[in-house]
FIGUFI-844912 format. One record per residue (C-alpha): z, y, x; residue in three letters. Coordinates in steps of 0.5 Angstrom, whole numbers, plus 500, padded with zeros to 3 digits. Example, Ala and Ser with C-alpha at 12.3 -4.5 7.8 and 13.67 -1.06 7.14 Angstrom:
BEGIN
{Z=516&Y=491&X=525&resn=ALA}
{Z=514&Y=498&X=527&resn=SER}
***
This chain:
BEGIN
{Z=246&Y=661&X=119&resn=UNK}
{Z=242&Y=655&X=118&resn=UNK}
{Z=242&Y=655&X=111&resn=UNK}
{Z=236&Y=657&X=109&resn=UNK}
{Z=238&Y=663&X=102&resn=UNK}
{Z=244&Y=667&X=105&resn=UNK}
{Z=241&Y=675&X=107&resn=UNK}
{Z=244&Y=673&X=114&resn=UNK}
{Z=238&Y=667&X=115&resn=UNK}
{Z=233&Y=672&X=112&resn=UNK}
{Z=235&Y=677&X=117&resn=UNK}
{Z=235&Y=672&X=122&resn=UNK}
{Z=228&Y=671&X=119&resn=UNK}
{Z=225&Y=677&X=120&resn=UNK}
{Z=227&Y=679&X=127&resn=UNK}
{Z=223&Y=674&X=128&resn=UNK}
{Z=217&Y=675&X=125&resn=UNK}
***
């Protein structure tokens, strides 16, 4: 989940926008 490219760290990524 760390590493930063997969579609699960962009998803991660969004719910926090």
């Amino acid at each position: 989940d760390l590493q930063f490219g997969s579609q699960e760290s962009i998803m991660s990524w969004l719910d926090r926008l």
